[in-house]
C-alpha positions in Angstrom: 0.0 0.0 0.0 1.3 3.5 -1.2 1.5 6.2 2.1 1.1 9.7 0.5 4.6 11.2 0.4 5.1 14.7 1.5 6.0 16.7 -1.6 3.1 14.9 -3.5 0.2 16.3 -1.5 1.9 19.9 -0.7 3.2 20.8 -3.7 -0.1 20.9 -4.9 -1.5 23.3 -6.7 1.8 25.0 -8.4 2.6 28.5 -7.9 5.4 29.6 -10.0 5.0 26.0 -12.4 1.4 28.3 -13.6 2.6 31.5 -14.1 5.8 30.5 -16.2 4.6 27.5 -17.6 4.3 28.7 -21.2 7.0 30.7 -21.4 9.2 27.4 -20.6 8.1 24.6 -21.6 7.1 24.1 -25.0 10.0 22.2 -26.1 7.5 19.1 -25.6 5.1 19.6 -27.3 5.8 17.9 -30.9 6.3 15.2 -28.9 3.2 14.7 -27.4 1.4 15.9 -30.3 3.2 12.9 -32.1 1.6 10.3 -29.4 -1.5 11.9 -29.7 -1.8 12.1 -33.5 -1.0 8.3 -33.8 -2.4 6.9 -30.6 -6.0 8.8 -31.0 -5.9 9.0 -34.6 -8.4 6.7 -35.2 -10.5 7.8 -32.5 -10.5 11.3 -32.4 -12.9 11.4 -35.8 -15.8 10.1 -33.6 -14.9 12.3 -30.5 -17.6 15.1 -30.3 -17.0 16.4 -26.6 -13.9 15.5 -24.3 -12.4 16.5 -21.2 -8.9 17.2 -20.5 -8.0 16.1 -16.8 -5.5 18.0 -14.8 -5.4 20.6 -18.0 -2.9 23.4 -17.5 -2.5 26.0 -19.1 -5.3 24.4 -21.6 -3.2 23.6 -24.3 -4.5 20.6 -25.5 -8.1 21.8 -24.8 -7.9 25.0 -27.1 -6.0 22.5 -29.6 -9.1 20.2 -29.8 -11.5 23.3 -29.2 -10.5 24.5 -32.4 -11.4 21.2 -33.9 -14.9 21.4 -33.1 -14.9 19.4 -30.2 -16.8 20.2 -27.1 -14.2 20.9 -23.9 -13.7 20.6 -20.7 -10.5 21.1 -18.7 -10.2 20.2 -15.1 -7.4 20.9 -12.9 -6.0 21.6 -9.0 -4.1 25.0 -9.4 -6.8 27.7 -9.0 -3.8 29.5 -11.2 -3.5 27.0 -14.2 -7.1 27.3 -14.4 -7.1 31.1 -14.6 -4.4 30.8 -17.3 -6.4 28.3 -19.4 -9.6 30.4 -19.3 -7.6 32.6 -20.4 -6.3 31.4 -23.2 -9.2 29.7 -24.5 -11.0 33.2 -24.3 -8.5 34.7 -26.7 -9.1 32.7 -29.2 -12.9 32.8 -28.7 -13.0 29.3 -28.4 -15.8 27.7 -26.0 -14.0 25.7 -23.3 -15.4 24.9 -19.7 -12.9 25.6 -17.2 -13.6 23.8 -13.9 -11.5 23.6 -11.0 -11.1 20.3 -9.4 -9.2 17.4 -8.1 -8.9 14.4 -10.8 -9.8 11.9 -7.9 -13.3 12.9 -7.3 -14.0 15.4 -10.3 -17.4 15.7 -11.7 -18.6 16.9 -15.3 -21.8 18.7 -15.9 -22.2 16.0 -18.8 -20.4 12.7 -19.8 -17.8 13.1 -22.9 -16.5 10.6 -25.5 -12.5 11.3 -24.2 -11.2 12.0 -21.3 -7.4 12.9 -21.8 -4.8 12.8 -18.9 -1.5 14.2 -20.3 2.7 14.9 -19.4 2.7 12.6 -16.6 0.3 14.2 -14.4 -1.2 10.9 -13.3 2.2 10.4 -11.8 1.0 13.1 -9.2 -1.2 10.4 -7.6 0.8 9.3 -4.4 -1.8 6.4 -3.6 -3.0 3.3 -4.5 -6.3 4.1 -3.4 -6.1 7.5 -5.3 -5.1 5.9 -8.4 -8.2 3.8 -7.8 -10.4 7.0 -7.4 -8.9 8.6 -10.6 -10.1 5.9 -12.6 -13.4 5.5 -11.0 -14.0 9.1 -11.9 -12.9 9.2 -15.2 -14.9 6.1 -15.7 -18.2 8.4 -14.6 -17.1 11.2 -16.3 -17.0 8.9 -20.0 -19.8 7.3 -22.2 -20.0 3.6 -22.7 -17.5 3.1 -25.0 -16.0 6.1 -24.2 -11.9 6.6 -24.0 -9.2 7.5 -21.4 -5.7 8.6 -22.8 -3.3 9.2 -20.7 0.8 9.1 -20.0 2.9 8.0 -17.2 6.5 8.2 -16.2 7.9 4.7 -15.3 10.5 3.7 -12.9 13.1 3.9 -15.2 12.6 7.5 -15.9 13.2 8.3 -12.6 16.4 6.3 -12.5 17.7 7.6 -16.0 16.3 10.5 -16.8 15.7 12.4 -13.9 19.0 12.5 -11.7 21.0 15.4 -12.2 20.8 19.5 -12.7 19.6 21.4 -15.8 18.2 25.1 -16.4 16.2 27.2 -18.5 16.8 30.9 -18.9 14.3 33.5 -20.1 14.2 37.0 -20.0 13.0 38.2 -16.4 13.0 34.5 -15.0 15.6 31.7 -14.7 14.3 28.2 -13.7 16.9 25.4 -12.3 15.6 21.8 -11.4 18.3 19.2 -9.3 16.5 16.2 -9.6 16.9 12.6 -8.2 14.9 9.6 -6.9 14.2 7.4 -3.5 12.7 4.3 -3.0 9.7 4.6 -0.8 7.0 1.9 -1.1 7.8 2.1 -4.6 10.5 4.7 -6.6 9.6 8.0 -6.4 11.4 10.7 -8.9 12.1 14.0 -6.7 12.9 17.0 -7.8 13.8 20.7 -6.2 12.8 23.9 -8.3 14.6 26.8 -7.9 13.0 29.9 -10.0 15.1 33.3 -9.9 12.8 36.3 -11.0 13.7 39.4 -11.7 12.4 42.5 -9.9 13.3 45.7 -11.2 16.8 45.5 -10.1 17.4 42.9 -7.9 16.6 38.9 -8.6 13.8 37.1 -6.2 14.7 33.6 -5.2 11.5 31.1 -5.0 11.6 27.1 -4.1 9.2 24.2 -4.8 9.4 20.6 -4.3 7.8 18.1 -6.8 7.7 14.3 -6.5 5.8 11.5 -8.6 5.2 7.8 -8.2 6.3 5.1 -10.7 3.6 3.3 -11.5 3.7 -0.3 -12.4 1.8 -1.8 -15.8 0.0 -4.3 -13.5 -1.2 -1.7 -10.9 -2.0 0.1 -14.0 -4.0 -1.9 -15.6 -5.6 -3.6 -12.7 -7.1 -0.2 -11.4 -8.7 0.6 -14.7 -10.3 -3.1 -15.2 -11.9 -2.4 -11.8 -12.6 1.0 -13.2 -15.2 -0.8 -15.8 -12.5 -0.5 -18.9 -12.7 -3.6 -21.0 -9.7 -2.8 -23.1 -6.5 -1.4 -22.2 -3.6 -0.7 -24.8 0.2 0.5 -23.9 2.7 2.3 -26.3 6.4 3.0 -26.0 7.3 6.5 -25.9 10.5 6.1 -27.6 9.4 6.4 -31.2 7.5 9.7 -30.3 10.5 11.0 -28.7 12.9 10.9 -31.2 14.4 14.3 -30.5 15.0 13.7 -26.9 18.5 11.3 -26.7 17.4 10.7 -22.9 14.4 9.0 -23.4 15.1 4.7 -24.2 12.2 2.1 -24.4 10.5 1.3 -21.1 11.1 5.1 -19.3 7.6 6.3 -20.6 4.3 4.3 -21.4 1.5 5.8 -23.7 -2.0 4.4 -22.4 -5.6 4.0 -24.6 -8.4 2.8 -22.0 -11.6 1.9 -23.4 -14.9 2.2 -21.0 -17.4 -1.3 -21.4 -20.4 -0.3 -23.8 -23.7 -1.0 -22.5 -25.7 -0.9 -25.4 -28.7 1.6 -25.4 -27.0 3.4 -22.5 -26.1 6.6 -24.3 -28.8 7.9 -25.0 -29.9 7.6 -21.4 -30.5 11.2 -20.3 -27.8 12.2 -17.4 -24.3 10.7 -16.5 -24.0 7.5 -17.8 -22.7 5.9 -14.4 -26.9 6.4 -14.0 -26.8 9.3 -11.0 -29.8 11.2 -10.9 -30.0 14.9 -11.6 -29.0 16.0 -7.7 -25.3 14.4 -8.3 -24.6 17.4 -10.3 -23.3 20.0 -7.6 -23.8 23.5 -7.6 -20.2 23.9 -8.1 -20.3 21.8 -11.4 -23.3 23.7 -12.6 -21.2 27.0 -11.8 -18.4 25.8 -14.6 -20.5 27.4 -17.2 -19.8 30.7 -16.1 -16.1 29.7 -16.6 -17.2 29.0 -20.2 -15.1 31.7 -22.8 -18.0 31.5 -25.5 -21.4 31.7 -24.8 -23.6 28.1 -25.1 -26.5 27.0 -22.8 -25.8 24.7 -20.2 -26.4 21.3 -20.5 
């Protein structure tokens, strides 16, 4: 059994990971849009609303926004959640902002997809949480409904993430020493140092950010209980081409399928088959977080 560890639960939400997110890190991005293009590339065609867990900045929602798809985007930080409304308001694109924790998040409505991307499932420091996570993605999806998602394994944390690197930008410098422990499992750890300029003098600022390796097994066993029927893994390496770092087994790609139930769709209300009074006021409230103007559901 996993014990939470300490940099997991206070670390959350990020500070100073929000505001300068953008600005530095983008390098990733082909990357993941390379997993997403060939993992969901059959799937996305028949994807008509989706909800991106633990979103960001909203990235990937205003990505798929602009596709057609309905959005959602769920996360923690009150900040990332500012940033994304934000930025899906700019491009006067319609995407429901809702602030939440991925364990117990509801949606006003369920979705065909329900994406989980750059390792933020790693963020989960129990078993019992990982559990939860699935359970409510599970509600949050259609019958035959997907879950794509990303996870550090153990040997990223023993191969990629020891050692010191920076990033420099104008105003802000960011330096991460990272490492990794074993404790009930391997966890990767790593200290955040951001130096940001204020008129003349430079501000020092400190985080701390640990994730859990989780196995395939553990994996796959939470999602089966989680009422997915099929369950797909994919290497990273091939997406990854540009990063020398990255070798076969340091990060797995998932695809989970939720069980159809036949004529269950269409069933007015969440498809886990809650009555109307599950849907807080709070989840009603996400549609005044919406950046274009739609009834509610």
């Amino acid at each position: 059994m996993r014990k939470p560890t300490r940099g997991a639960l206070e670390n959350r939400p990020y500070r100073w990971l929000a505001r300068y997110y953008d600005r530095l890190f983008t390098f990733h991005l082909p990357w993941f849009q390379a997993a997403r293009d060939r993992i969901l590339g059959g799937v996305l065609p028949g994807v008509e609303s989706a909800c991106d867990l633990a979103c960001g900045t909203g990235t990937t929602a205003v990505l798929l926004a602009r596709r057609g798809i309905r959005m959602f985007g769920v996360d923690l930080s009150p900040a990332m959640c500012r940033l994304a409304r934000a930025k899906a308001r700019q491009r006067h694109l319609p995407v429901g902002v809702l602030h939440g924790d991925m364990r117990d998040f509801r949606l006003p409505e369920p979705v065909d997809l329900v994406l989980c991307e750059f390792d933020a499932l790693n963020h989960v420091p129990r078993k019992e949480d990982l559990a939860r996570v699935a359970h409510a993605v599970s509600r949050s999806l259609h019958p035959g409904g997907h879950f794509y998602f990303d996870v550090n394994n153990e040997l990223a944390f023993k191969k990629v993430w020891p050692g010191a690197w920076w990033i420099e930008k104008p105003g802000v410098v960011l330096v991460m020493h990272g490492g990794w422990i074993e404790r009930h499992g391997v966890c990767g750890r790593s200290d955040v140092e951001w130096f940001v300029r204020e008129g003349k003098m430079w501000r020092r600022h400190r985080e701390h950010i640990e994730q859990v390796a989780w196995g395939a097994a553990e994996m796959r066993g939470a999602l089966r209980e989680a009422g997915f029927d099929r369950v797909r893994a994919f290497d990273a390496t091939p997406f990854f081409a540009g990063d020398p770092r990255i070798e076969p087994g340091c990060r797995t790609f998932y695809l989970a399928r939720k069980a159809a139930t036949p004529g269950q769709r269409s069933t007015p209300g969440p498809s886990t088959g809650r009555n109307s009074s599950s849907f807080s006021a709070r989840n009603r409230r996400i549609c005044q977080h919406l950046s274009g103007r739609r009834a509610a559901a």
